[in-house]
N, C-alpha and C positions, 0 to 999 in steps of 0.2 A: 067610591067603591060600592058597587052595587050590596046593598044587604047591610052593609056596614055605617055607621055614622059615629065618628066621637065628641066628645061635648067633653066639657072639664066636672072631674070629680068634685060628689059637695061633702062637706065634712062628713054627717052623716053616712055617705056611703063607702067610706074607709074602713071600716074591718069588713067588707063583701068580698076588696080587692085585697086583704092580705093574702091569701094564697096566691094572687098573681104574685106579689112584690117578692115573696119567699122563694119564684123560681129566680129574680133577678139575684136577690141580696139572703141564700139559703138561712145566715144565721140569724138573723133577725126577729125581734122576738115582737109579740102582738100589742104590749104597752109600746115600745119604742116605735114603732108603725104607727101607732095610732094618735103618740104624743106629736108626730112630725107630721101624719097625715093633715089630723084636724087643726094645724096652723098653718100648712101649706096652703090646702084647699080654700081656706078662707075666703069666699067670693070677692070680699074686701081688697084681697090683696091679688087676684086674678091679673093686674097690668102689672105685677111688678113677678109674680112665682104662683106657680097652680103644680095639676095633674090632670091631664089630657088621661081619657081613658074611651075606649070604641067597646061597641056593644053589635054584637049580630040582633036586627031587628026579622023578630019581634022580639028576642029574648030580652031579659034588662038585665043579665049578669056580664059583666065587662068581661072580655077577652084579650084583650091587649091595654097597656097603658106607657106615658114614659113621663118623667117629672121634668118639669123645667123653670127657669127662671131668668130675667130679662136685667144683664149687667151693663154699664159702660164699660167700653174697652180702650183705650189710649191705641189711636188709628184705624179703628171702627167705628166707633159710634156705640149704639146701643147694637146689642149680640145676644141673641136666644140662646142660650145653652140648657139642654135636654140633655136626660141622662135616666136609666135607671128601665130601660126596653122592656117590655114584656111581651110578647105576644103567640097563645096558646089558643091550638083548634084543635079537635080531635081527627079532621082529617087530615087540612091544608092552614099552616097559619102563615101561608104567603101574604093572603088579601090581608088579612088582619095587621100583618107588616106595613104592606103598602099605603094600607089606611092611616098608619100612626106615621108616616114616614111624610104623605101628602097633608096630614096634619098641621106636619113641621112648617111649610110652608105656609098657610094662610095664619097660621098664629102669628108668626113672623113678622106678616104681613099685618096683623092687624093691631099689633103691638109698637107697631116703628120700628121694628129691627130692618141691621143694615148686612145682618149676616147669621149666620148658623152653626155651634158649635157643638157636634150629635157627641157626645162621649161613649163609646159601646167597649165594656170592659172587656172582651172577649174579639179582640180583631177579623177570628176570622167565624164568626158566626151569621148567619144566614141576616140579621138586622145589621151588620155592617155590611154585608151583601147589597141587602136594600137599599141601603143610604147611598153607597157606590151609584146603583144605577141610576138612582135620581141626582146625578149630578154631585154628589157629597165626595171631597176628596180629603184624603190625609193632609194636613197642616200640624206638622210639630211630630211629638209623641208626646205622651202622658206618661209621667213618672210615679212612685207610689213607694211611700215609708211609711210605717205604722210607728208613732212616738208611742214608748211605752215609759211611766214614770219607775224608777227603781224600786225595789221594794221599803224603800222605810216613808214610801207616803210622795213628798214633794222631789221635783229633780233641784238639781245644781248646778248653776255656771260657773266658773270661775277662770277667770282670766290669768296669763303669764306671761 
């Protein structure tokens, strides 16, 4: 993408992108971003989980990012799975999309994945849009329970 380039976030520059990640994930608070940032980002662990983030050059403030990490799948192989979208322009954050989206593919690519799995909480948003047209199709759905433990502290099983 002309203008655009992403590189993967370095720890250090995890509280710049907290206001990005805040439009993905609103409640999120700046320790908890930051306890996950500066492990994720870890260069160390770049072949196994990062964060991809794009910058309009010349600026150095990211405008788009998405997080990902590289699993075995039983019938896949190794599988990218990306999740956590961002991507903000004050005009068009089309290109911005399509930079994080064309992303997906060379990391993929350079990581040994045998496939791509974009998680975008929100199905019909303009970054599931994107993914569509680059070839990214529905496979499954994604389900979502929030465990919450009772109030006296620890939950309980008990069988009958």
């Amino acid at each position: 993408m002309l203008g655009l380039s992403c590189h993967p976030l370095s720890p250090e520059q995890a509280p710049a992108v907290y206001p990005l990640v805040r439009e993905a994930i609103p409640g999120l608070d700046l320790k908890a971003w930051l306890r996950f940032a500066r492990r994720v980002a870890d260069p160390r662990r770049a072949a196994r989980e990062g964060i991809i983030v794009v910058v309009r050059n010349p600026r150095p403030m990211p405008c788009g990012l998405f997080v990902y990490r590289k699993e075995q799948e039983l019938g896949h192989g190794n599988v990218l799975i990306a999740e956590h979208f961002v991507a903000v322009d004050l005009l068009d954050a089309e290109p911005v999309m399509q930079a994080l989206v064309a992303e997906l593919d060379g990391l993929a690519l350079r990581l040994g994945c045998n496939a791509i799995r974009a998680m975008v909480l929100s199905p019909t948003s303009q970054m599931a849009a994107s993914l569509t047209s680059a070839g990214h199709r529905p496979a499954g759905e994604a389900l979502w329970k929030e465990v919450v433990a009772p109030a006296g502290g620890s939950s309980t099983v008990s069988a009958r």
